[in-house]
C-alpha atoms as one frame of an Amber mdcrd trajectory, in Angstrom:
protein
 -10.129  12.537  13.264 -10.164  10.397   9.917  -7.541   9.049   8.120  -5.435
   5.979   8.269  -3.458   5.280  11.408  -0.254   3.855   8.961   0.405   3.006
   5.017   3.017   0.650   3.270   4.196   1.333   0.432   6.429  -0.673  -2.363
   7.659   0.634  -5.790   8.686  -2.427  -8.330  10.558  -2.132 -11.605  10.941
  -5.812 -13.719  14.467  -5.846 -12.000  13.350  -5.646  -8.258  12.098  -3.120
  -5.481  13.289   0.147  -5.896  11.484   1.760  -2.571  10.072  -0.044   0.889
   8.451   1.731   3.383   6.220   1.918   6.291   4.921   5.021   8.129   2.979
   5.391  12.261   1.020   2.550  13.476  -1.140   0.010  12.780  -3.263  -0.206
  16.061  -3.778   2.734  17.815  -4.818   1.260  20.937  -1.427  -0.678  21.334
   0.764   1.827  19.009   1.971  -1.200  17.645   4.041  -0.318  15.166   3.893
  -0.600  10.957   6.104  -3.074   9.131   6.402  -3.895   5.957   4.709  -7.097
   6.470   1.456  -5.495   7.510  -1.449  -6.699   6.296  -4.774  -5.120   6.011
  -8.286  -5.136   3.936  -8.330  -2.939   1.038 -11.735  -1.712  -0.337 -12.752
   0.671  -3.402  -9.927  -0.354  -5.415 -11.348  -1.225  -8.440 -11.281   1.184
 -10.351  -7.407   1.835  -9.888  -6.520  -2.068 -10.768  -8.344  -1.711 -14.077
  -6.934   1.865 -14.884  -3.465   0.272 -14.358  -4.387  -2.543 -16.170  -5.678
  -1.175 -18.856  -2.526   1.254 -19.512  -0.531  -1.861 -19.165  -2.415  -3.199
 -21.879  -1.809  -0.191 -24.007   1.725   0.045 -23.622
C-alpha cells in the first residue's frame, strides 16, 4: 500500500495565509478524520529547511 493516510498543507505570504487545507484521514483504523490542527512527526526534512533557507538568504 504505501503512502500517507492524510497531509496538511498551509501557504503564508508576510500578510497572512493564503491557502489551508487538509486531505483523508489521519488514523486508518478509526478513519478519524484530518484537520488542520493535526499534528504528526516529520523526518528527512533537512535538507528542504536548509534549501529554503538558504534561498531566503540569497534573496
Amino acid at each position: 500500500m504505501g503512502g500517507a493516510p492524510g497531509v496538511v498543507a498551509m501557504v503564508k505570504d508576510r500578510v497572512g495565509n493564503i491557502y489551508e487545507g487538509f486531505a483523508a484521514v489521519r488514523d486508518l483504523n478509526t478513519k478519524t478524520q484530518m484537520t488542520t490542527e493535526s499534528v504528526f512527526s516529520l523526518f528527512s526534512t533537512t535538507k528542504a529547511i536548509t534549501g529554503a533557507a538558504l534561498m531566503k538568504l540569497h534573496d
